[in-house]
C-alpha positions as semicolon CSV with decimal commas, in nm:
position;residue;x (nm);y (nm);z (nm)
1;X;24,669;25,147;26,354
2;X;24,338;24,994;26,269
3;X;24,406;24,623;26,053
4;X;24,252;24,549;25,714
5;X;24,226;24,248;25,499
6;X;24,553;24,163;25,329
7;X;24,756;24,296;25,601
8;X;25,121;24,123;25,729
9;X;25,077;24,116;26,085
10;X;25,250;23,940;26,392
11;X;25,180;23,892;26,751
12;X;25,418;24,109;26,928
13;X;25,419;24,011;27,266
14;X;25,560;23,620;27,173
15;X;25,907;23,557;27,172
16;X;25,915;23,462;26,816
17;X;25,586;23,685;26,717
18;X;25,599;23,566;26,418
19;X;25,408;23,630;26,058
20;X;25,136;23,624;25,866
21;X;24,841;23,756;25,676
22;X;24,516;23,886;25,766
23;X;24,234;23,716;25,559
24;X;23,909;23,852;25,744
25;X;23,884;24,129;26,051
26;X;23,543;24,099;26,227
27;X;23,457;24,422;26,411
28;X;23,120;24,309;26,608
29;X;23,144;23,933;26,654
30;X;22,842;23,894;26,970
31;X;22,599;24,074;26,694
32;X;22,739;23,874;26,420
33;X;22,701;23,570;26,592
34;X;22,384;23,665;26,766
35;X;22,409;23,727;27,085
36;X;22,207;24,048;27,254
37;X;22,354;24,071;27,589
38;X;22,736;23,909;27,542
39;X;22,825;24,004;27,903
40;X;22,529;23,814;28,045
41;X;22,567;23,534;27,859
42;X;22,951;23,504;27,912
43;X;22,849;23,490;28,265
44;X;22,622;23,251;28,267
45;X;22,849;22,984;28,021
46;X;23,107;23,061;28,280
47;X;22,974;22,924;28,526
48;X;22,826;22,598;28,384
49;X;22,967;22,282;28,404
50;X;23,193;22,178;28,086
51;X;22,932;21,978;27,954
52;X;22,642;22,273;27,963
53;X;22,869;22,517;27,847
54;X;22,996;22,308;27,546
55;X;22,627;22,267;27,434
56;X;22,549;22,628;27,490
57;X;22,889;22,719;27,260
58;X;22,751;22,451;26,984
59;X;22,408;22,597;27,027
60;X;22,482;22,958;26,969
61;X;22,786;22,815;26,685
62;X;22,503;22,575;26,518
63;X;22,250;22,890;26,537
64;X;22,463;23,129;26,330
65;X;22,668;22,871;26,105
66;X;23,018;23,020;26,235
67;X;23,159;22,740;26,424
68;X;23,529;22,896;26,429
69;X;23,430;23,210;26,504
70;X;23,173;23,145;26,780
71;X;23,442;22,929;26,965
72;X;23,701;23,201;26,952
73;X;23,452;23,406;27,122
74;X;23,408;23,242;27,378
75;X;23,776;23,122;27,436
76;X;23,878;23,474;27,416
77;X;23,603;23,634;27,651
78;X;23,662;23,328;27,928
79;X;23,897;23,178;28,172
80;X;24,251;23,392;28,244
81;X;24,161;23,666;27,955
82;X;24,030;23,966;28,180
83;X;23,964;24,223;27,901
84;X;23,640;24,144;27,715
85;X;23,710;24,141;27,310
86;X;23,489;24,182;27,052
87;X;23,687;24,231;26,729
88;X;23,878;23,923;26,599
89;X;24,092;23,859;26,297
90;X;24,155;23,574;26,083
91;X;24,520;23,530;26,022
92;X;24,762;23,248;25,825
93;X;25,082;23,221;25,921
94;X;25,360;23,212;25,715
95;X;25,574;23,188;26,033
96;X;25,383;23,093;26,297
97;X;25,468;23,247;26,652
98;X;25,590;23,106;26,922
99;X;25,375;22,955;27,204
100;X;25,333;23,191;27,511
101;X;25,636;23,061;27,744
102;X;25,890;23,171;27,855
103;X;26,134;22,845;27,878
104;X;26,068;22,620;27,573
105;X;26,036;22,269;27,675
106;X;26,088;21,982;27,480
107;X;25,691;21,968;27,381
108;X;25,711;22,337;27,280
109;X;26,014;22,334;27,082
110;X;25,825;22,009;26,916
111;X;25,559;22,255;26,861
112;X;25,733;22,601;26,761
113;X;25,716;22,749;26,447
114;X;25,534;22,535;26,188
115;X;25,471;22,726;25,884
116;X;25,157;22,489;25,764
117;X;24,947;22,610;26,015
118;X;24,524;22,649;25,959
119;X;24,424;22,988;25,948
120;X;24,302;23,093;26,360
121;X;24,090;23,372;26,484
122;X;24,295;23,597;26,771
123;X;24,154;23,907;26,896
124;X;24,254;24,269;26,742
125;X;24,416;24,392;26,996
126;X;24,665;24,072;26,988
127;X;24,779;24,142;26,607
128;X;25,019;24,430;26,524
129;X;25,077;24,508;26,124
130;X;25,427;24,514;26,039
C-alpha cells in the first residue's frame, strides 16, 4: 500500500507503534537533495572521521536548503541500517511510538510516548497506514 499525504500511519514493528499523520512523502530524496551517485558518496562519508563526515552532511544539507531531510538521509543509509532507502516520510505523532527495545528502562519509560513530539522523517518502508 503506497502512503500519501494526510495518511494515519504507525510504525509496526515497535512495541507501542504508535500514531500519527503523514504531512510530506518524498519519493527520490539523493536527486532531491542533489546527490548523483548516493552509493558512492555514502561510502565515502562512511568512512570519514566524525568531523569530515559532519561537514560533508552540512555541505550537501547547506547546498540544497533541506537540513532535516539531508540528515535523515544519511542516518538512514549509514551505520546498522543494511537496506539502502530512498523514500522518506514526514510524520507527527499524535502517539508517538515506542523506542526500539525490548525491556524499557527507567530512561525509556522517561522517554515513551510523548504526544508533543516535532514532526521526523523515517523511511517508507518503516510506516504502515492504518
Amino acid at each position: 500500500m503506497k502512503i500519501k499525504v494526510g495518511d494515519l500511519v504507525c510504525l509496526p514493528r515497535r512495541k507501542t507503534p504508535g500514531m500519527g499523520l503523514v504531512l510530506k512523502h518524498l519519493t527520490d530524496v539523493s536527486t532531491l537533495i542533489g546527490i548523483e551517485e548516493p552509493h558512492q558518496l555514502l561510502s565515502e562519508v562512511g568512512s570519514h572521521n566524525w568531523f569530515k563526515r559532519e561537514a560533508t552532511i552540512v555541505k550537501v544539507a547547506d547546498e540544497c536548503g533541506l537540513p532535516e531531510v539531508t540528515r535523515a538521509f544519511f542516518y538512514y543509509n549509514s551505520g546498522p541500517f543494511k537496506k539502502y532507502k530512498n523514500s522518506f516520510t514526514l510524520v507527527k505523532w499524535f502517539n508517538a511510538p515506542s523506542a526500539w527495545v525490548k525491556q524499557p528502562t527507567k530512561v525509556t519509560e522517561q522517554y515513551a510516548g510523548p504526544t508533543d513530539v516535532d514532526p521526523m522523517w523515517y523511511p517508507s518502508d518503516w510506516i504502515k497506514a492504518y
